[in-house]
VEXDREN-2710 file (C-alpha; in Angstrom, 1 decimal):
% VEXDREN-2710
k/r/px/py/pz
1/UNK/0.0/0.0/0.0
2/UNK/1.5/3.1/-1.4
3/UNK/1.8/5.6/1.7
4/UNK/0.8/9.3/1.2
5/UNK/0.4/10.2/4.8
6/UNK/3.2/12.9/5.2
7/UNK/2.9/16.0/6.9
8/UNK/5.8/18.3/5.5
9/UNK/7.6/20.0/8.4
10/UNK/7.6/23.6/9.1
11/UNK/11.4/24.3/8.6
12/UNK/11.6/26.8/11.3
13/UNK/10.5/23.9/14.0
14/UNK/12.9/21.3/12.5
15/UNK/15.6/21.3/15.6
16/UNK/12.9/20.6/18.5
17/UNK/14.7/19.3/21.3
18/UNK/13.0/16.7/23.0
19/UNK/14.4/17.5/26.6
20/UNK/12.6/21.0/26.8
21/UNK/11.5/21.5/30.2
22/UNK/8.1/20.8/29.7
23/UNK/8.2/17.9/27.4
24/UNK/10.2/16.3/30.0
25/UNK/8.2/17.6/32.7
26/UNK/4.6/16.6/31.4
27/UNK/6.3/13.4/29.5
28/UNK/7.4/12.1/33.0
29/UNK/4.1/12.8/34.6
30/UNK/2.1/11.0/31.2
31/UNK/4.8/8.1/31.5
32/UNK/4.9/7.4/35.0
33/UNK/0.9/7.3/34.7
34/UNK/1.2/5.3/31.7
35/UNK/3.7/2.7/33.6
36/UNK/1.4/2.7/36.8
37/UNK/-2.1/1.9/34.6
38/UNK/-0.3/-0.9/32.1
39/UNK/1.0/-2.6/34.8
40/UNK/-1.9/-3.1/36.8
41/UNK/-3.6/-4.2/33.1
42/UNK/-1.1/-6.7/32.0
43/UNK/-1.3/-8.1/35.8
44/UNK/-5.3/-8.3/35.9
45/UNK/-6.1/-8.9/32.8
46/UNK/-3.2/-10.5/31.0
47/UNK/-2.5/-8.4/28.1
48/UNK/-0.8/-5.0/27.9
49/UNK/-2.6/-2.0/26.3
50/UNK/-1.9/0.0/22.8
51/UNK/0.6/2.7/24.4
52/UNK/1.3/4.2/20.9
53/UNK/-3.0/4.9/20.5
54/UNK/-2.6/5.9/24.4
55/UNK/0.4/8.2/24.1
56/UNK/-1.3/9.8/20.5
57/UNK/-4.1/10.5/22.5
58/UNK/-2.5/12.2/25.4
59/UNK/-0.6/14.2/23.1
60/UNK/-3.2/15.3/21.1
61/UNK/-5.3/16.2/23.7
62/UNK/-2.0/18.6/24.8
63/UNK/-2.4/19.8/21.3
64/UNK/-5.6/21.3/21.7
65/UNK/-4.9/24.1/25.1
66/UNK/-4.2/27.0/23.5
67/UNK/-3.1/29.0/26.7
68/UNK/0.2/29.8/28.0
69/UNK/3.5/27.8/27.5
70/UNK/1.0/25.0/26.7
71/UNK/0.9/26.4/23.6
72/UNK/4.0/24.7/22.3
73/UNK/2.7/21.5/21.8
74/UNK/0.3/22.3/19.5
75/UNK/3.5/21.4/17.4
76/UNK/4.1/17.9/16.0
77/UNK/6.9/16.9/16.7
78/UNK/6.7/17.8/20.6
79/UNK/3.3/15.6/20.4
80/UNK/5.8/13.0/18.8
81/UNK/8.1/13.4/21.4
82/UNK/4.9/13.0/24.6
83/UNK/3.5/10.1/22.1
84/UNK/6.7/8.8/22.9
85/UNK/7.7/8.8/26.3
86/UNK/4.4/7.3/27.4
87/UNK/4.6/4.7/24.8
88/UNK/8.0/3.2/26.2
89/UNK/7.0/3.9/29.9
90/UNK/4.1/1.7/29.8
91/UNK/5.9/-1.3/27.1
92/UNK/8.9/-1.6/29.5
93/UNK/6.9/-1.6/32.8
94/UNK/4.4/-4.3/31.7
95/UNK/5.9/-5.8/28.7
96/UNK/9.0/-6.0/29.7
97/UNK/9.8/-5.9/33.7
98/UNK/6.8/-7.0/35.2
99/UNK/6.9/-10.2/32.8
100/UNK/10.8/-10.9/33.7
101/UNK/10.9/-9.7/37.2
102/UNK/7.2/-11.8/37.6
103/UNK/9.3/-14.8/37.0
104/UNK/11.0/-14.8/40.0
105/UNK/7.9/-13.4/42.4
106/UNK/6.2/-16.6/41.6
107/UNK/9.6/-18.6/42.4
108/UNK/9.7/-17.3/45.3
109/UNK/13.9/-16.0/44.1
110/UNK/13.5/-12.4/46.1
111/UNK/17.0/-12.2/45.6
112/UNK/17.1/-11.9/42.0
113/UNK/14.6/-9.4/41.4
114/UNK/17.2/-6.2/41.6
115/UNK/19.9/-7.9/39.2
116/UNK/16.6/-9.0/37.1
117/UNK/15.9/-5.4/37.2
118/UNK/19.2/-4.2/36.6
119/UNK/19.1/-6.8/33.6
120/UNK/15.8/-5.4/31.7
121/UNK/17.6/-2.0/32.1
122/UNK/20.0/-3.2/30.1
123/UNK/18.4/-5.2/27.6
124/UNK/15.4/-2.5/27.3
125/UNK/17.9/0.4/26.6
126/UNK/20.3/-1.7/24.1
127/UNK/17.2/-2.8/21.9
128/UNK/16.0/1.1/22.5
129/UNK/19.4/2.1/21.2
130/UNK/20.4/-0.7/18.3
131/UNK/16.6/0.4/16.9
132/UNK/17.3/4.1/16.3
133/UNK/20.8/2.8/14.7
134/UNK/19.5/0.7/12.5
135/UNK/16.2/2.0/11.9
136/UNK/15.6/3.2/8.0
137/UNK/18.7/0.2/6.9
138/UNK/17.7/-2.3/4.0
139/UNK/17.0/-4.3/7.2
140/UNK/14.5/-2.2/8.8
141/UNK/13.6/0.6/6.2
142/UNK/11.4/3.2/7.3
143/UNK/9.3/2.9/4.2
144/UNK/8.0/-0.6/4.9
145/UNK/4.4/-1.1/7.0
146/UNK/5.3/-0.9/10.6
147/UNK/1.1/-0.2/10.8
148/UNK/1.0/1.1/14.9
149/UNK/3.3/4.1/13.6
150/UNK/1.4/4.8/10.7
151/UNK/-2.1/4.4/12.8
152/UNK/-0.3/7.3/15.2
153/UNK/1.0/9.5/12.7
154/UNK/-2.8/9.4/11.0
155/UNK/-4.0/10.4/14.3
156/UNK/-1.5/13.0/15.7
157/UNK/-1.9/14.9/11.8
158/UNK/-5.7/14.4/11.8
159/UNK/-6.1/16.2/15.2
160/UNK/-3.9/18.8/13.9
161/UNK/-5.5/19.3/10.7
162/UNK/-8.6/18.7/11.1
163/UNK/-10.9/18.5/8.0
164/UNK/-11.8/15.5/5.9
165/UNK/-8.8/13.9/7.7
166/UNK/-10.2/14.5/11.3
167/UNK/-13.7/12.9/9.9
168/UNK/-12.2/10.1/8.6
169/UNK/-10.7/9.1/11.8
170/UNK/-13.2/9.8/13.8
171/UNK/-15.5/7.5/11.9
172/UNK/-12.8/4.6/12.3
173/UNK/-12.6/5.2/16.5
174/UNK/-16.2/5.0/16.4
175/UNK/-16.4/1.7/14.2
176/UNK/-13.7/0.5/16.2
177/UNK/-15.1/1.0/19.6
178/UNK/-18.4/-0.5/18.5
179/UNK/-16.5/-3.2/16.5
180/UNK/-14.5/-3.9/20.2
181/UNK/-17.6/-3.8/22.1
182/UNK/-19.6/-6.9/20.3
183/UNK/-16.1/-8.7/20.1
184/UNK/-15.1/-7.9/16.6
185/UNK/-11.3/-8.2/15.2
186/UNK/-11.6/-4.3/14.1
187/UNK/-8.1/-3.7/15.5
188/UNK/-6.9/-6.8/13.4
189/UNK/-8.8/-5.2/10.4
190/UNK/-7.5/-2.0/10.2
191/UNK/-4.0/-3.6/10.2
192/UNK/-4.7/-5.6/7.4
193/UNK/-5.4/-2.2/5.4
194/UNK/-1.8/-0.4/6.2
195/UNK/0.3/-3.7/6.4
196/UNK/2.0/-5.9/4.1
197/UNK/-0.9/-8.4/2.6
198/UNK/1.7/-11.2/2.0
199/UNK/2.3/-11.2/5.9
200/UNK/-1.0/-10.7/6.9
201/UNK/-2.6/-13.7/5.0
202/UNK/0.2/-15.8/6.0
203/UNK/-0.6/-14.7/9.9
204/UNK/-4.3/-15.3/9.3
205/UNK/-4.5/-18.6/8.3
206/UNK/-1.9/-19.5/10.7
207/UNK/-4.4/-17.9/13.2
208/UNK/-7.3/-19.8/12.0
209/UNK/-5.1/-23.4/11.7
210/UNK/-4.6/-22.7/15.3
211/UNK/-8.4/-21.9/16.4
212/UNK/-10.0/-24.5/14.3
213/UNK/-7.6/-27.6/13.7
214/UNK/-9.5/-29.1/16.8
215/UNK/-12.8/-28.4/16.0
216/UNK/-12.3/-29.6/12.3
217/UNK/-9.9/-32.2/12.7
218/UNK/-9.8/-33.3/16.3
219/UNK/-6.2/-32.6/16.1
220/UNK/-5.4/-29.7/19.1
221/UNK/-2.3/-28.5/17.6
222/UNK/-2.0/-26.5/20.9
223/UNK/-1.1/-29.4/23.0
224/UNK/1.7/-30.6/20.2
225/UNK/4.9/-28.5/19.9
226/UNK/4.7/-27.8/15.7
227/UNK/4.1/-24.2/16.3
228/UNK/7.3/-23.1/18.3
229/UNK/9.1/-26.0/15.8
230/UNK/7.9/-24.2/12.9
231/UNK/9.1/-21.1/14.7
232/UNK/12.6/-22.2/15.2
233/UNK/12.7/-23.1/11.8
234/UNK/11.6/-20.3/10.4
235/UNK/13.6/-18.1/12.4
236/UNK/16.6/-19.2/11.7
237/UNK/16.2/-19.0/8.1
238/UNK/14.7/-15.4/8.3
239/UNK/18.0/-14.5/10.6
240/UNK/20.1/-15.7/7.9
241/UNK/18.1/-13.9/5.1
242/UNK/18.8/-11.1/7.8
243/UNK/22.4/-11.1/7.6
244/UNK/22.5/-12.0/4.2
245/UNK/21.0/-8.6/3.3
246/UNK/23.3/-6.6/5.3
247/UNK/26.6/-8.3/4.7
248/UNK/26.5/-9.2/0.8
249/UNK/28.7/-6.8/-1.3
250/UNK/27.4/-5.8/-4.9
251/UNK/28.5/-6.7/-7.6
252/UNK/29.6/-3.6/-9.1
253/UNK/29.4/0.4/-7.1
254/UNK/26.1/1.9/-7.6
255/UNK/25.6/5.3/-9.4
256/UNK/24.6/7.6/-7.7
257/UNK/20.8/7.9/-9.4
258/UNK/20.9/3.7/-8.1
259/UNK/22.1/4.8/-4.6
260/UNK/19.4/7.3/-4.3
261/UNK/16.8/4.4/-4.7
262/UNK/18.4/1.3/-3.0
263/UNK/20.3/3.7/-0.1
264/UNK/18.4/4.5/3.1
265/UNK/19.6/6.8/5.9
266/UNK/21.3/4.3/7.6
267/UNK/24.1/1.8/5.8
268/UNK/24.9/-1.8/5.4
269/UNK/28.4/-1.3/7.1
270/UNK/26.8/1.1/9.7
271/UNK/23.7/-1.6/10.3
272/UNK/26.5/-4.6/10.5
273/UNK/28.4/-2.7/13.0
274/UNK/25.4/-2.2/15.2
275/UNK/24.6/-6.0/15.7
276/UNK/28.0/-6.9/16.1
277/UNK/28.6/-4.3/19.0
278/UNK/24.9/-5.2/20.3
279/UNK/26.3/-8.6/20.5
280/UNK/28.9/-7.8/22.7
281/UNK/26.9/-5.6/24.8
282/UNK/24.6/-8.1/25.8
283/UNK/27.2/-10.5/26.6
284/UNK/28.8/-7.7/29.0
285/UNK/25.2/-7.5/30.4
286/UNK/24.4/-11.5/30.6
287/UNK/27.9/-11.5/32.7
288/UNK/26.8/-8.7/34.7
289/UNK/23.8/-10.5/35.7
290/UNK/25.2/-14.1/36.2
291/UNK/27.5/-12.2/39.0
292/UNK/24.8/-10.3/40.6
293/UNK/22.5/-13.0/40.9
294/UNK/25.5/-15.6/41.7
295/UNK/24.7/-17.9/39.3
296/UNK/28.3/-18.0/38.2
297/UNK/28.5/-20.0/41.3
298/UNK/26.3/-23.0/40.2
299/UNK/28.0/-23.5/36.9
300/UNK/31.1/-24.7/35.5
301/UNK/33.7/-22.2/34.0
302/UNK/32.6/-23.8/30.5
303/UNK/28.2/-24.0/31.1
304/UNK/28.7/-20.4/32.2
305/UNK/30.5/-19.0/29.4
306/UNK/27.7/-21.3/27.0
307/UNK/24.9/-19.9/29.0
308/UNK/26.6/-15.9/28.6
309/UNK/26.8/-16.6/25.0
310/UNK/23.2/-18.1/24.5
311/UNK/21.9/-15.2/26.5
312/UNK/23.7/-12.6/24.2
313/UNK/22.5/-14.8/21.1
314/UNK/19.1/-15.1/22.0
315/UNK/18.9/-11.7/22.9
316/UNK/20.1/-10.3/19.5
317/UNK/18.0/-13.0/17.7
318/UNK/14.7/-11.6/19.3
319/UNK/15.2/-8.3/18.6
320/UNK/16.0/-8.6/15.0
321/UNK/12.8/-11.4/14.9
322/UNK/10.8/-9.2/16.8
323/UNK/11.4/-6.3/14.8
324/UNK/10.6/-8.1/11.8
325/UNK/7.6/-9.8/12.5
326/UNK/6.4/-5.7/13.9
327/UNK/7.5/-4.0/10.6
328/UNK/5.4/-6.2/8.4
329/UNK/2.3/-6.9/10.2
330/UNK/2.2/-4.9/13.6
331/UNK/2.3/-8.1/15.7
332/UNK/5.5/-9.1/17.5
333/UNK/5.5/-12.6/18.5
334/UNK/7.9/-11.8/21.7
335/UNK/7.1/-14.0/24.2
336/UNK/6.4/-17.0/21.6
337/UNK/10.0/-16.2/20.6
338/UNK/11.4/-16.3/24.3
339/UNK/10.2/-19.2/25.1
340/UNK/12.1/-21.3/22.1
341/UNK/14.9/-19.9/23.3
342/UNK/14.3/-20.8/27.0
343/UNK/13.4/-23.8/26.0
344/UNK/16.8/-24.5/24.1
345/UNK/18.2/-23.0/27.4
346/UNK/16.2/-26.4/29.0
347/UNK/17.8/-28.8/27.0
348/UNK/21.6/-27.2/27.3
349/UNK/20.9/-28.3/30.8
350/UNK/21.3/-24.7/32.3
351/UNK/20.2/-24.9/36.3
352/UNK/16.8/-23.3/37.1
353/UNK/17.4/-20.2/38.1
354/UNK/19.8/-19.5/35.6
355/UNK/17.2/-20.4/33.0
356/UNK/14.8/-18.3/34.4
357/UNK/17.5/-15.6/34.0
358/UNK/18.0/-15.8/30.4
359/UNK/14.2/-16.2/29.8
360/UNK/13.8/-12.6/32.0
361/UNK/16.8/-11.1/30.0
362/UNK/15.4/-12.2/26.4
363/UNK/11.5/-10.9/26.8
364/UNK/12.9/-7.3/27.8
365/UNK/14.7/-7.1/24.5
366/UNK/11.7/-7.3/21.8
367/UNK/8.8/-5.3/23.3
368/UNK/10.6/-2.3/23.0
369/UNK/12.7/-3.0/20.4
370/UNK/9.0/-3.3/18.7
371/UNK/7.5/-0.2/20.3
372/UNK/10.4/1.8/19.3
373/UNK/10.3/1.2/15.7
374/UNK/6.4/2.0/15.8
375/UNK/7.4/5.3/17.1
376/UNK/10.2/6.1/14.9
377/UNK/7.9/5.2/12.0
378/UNK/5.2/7.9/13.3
379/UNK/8.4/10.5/13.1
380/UNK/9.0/9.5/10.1
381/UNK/5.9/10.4/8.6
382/UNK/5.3/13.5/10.5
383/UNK/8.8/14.9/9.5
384/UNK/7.9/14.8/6.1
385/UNK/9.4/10.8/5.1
386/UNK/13.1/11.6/5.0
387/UNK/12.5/14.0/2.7
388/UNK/14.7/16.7/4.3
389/UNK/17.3/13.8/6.0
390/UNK/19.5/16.1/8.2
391/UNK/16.4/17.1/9.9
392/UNK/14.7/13.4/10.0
393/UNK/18.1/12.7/11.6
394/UNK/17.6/15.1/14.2
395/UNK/14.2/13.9/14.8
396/UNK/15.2/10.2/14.9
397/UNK/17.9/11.0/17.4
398/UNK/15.8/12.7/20.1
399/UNK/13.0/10.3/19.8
400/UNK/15.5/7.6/20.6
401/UNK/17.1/9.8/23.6
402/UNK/13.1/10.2/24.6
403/UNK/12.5/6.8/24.5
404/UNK/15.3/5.6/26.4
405/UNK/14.3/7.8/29.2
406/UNK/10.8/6.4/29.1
407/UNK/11.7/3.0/29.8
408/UNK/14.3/3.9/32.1
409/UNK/11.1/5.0/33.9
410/UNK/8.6/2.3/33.5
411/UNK/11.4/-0.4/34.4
412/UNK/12.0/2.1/37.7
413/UNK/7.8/1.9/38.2
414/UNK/7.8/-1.6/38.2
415/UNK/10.8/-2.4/40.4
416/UNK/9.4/-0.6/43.2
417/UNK/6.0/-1.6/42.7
418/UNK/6.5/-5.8/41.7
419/UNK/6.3/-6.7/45.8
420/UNK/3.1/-4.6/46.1
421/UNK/1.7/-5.8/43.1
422/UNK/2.3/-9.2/43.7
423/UNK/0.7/-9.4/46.9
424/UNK/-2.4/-8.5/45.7
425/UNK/-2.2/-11.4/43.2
426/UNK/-1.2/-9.2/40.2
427/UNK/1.3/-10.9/38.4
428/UNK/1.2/-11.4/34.0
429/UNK/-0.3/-15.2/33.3
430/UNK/3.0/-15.3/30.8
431/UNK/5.3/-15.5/33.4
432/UNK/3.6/-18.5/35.2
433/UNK/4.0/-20.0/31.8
434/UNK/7.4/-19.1/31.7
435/UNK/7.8/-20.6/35.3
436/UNK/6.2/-24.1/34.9
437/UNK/7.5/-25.0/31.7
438/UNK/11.5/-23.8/33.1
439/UNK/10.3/-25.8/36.6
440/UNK/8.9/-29.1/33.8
441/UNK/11.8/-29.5/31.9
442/UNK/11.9/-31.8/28.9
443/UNK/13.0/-35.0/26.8
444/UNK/14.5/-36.0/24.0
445/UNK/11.1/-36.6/22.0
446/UNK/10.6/-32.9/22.8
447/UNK/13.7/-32.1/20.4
448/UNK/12.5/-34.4/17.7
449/UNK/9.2/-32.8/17.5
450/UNK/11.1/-29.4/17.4
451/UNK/13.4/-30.5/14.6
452/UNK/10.9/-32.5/12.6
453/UNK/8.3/-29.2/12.4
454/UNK/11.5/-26.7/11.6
455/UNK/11.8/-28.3/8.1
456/UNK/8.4/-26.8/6.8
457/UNK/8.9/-23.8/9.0
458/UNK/12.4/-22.9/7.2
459/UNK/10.4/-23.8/3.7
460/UNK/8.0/-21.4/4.0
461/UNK/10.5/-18.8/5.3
462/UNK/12.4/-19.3/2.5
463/UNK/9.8/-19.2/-0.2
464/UNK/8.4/-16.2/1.2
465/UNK/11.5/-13.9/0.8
466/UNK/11.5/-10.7/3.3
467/UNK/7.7/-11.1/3.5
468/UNK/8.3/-13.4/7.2
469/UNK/5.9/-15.2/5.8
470/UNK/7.3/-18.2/7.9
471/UNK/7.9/-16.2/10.9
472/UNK/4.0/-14.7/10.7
473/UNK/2.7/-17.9/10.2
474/UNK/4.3/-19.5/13.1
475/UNK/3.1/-16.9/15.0
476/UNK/-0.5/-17.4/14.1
477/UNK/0.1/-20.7/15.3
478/UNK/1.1/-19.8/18.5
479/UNK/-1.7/-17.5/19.3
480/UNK/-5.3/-18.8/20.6
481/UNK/-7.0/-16.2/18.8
482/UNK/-9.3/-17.6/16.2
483/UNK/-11.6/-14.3/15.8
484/UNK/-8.6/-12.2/15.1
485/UNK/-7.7/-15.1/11.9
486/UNK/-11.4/-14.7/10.5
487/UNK/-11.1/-11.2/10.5
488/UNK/-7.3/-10.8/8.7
489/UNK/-8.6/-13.2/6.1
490/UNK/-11.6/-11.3/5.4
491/UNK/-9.8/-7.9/5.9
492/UNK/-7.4/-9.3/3.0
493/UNK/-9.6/-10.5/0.8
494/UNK/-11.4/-7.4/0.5
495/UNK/-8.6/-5.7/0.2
496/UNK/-7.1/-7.7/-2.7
497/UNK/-11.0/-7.1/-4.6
498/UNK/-12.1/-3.5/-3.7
499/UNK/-8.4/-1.8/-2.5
500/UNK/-7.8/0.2/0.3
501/UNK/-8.7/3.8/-0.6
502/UNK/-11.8/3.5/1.0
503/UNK/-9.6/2.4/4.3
504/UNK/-7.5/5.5/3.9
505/UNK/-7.2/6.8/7.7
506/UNK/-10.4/5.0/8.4
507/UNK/-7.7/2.3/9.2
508/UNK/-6.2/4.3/11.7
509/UNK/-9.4/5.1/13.7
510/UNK/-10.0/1.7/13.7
511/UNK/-7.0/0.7/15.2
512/UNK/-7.6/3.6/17.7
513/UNK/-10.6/2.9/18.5
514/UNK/-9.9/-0.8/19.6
515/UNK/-7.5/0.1/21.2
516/UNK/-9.4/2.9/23.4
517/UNK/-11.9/0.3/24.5
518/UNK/-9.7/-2.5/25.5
519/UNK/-7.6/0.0/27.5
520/UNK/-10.6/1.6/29.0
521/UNK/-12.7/-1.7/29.4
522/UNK/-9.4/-3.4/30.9
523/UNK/-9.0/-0.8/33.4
524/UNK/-12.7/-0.8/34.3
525/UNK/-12.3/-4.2/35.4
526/UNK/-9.3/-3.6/37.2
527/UNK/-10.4/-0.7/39.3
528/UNK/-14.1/-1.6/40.1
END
């Protein structure tokens, strides 16, 4: 879907700093509120809410008080800037810490909740970091879907315009809050109409395979292990398609007219050098971790340099899987991705608490690796689409120092809150997954399954180019969501046989408007 949603800057606002007193002032407020509410939803009710919608909103409303200093952010890119901070506040509280540090509340392992802590900090601000370095590379070009950004941007310029625009969404948040109300996919739908179509068929049928393979077949794929096999499979071929496309050399130099359409702001060499360092930062952090939490103590030299390396593998493996699967289709499997890598940590033979480490330190790298590129994308589009690049630099750069400090934030919120929290019985389900399969173990026939459904996992992957088809499809098989398949499928096929001009910003409302009534409805049920 060809994207015409820029809004061209006004040049004499094109060196905003985000760290003006009252963005940071406000933004902290916003955030920590943002931190404080998505915790207490991802702990009640088991899923985070739509920070990007929730941050839009916020700043938008900011947007409309015309009195005083307030009046400032009546301009983009400071509502950009506020869109962010909440957005990463409320992702690393809930998606992140509370999910890791959860881990160990349920094990009862007080004494690794600060270096668990002091862990997400880390992985949280590298995947912050590595995103805004490698954001607009042939890897992860700012041109492709990433559908939450664009859904924010449509937003953020609608309120500011008003008009047709303004109409438009305002008839999608009020489909979409009807649409959430009787149960309907109209998040899921809207999606479909920004995001690639290749990836979202290939997620909806996996989605539907998933619902309905019992009920048509008497075959519950749930209680089998081909969806994380397909996973692994198709995960490793899409992280070698990955490397591929940042490593290969061309055959001959480009001209510069072939530079100017293959080149993004950020290059192969640059993007290479990223990962690599990445890589070694994680490492740093995995080792900082096994010391604090003494786990270096219940290894071998040997199984603790393995489990340092895993760690720093898996870590870099789930962001760039993460990110993927978020670019094309505005899902990120992160969890189903942690968990094939914990459960490779199981079989390596890595003690229990160590495990439970690694599984901690891998879930705090995608979320926000995820929520960061959404928000980026949103800049993007604001700023005009890299047309003027030393000012999309700028813009890029200040998000990403924003963003950071967000985190920082909700990962703070949630370390001083977990004990509280838990003892009211808040605690994300996902983590009691994460608990009972590291506490279970497993076999030998575990592996076999694993390998045997990799093969058509890395098939798929590989037919399907930089589409993830593979990756998307796994990850419709990993999620109990049949409603959400019937509605992609439909969403695509009327797509492919009317278009999406009809959709145009509708799509966004949509996607705003389910995600304003799962964020209000979840905190209704929280608070009364």
């Amino acid at each position: 879907m060809e994207d015409n949603r820029a809004n061209t800057p006004d040049k004499a606002t094109a060196r905003i700093k985000a760290f003006e007193a009252n963005t940071v002032i406000i933004g902290t407020i916003l955030a920590l509120l943002s931190a404080v509410i998505c915790i207490q939803i991802i702990g009640e009710v088991g899923v985070s809410a739509n920070t990007s919608i929730l941050g839009a909103i916020f700043a938008m409303m900011l947007g409309k008080l015309s009195f005083g200093k307030l009046r400032q952010f009546k301009n983009l890119e400071r509502q950009n800037y506020i869109q962010t901070i909440v957005s990463a506040a409320g992702f690393s509280a809930s998606n992140c810490a509370f999910i890791a540090i959860g881990i160990f509340l349920i094990m009862g392992e007080e004494k690794a909740i600060f270096p668990m802590a002091a862990g997400c900090l880390v992985g949280t601000g590298v995947s912050v970091v590595v995103v805004g370095l490698i954001y607009d590379s042939k890897i992860f070009p700012a041109s492709n879907a990433w559908p939450p950004g664009v859904a924010t941007a449509d937003i953020l310029v609608a309120g500011d315009e008003g008009g047709d625009k303004a109409k438009r969404v305002i008839q999608g948040v009020i489909a979409g809050i009807i649409g959430s109300f009787f149960k309907l996919p109209v998040g899921a739908v809207g999606i479909v109409f920004i995001a690639s179509l290749p990836s979202m068929a290939a997620l909806g049928i996996g989605l539907l395979i998933r619902g309905y393979a019992g009920k048509l077949f008497n075959f519950d794929i749930a209680a089998t292990n081909i969806p994380q096999g397909f996973m692994i499979g198709a995960g490793v071929v899409a992280l070698i398609q990955s490397i591929i496309i940042i490593v290969k050399s061309r055959s001959k130099n480009p001209s510069k007219a072939e530079e100017s359409l293959i080149s993004c702001t950020v290059s192969d060499k640059s993007a290479k050098r990223t990962i690599i360092i990445s890589f070694g930062v994680h490492a740093a952090g995995a080792i900082i971790l096994g010391i604090m939490a003494g786990i270096i103590t219940d290894m071998s030299a040997g199984m603790f340099i393995a489990w340092v390396l895993w760690t720093a593998f898996s870590s870099v493996a789930s962001m760039m899987l993460v990110g993927m699967a978020a670019m094309h289709s505005g899902w990120f499997p992160a969890f189903a991705i942690t968990t094939i890598f914990m459960t490779f940590g199981v079989i390596a033979g890595f003690p229990v608490l160590a495990t439970s480490l690694l599984t901690g330190y891998i879930c705090s790298v995608g979320p926000c690796f995820a929520d960061m590129g959404y928000d980026l994308k949103t800049g993007w589009l604001i700023r005009g689409k890299g047309a003027d690049v030393a000012y999309e630099l700028h813009g890029r750069k200040e998000q990403v120092k924003i963003e950071l400090y967000g985190a920082i934030l909700g990962v703070l919120v949630l370390l001083f809150s977990a004990k509280l929290m838990y003892s009211q019985g808040l605690v994300p389900p996902v983590s009691r997954v994460f608990v009972s399969t590291i506490e279970a173990g497993t076999n030998s026939s575990i592996v076999k399954e694993l390998l045997i459904w990799a093969i058509p996992g890395v098939i798929l992957q590989f037919a399907g180019g930089s589409k993830m088809l593979g990756v998307l499809f796994a990850t419709g098989l990993l999620i109990d969501n049949p409603i959400y398949g019937i509605g992609v499928v439909i969403a695509v096929v009327i797509r492919l046989v009317v278009g999406d001009e009809f959709m145009n910003i509708r799509d966004a409302g949509l996607i705003a408007g389910d995600g304003l009534f799962g964020f209000f409805s979840a905190l209704f049920k929280v608070f009364l």
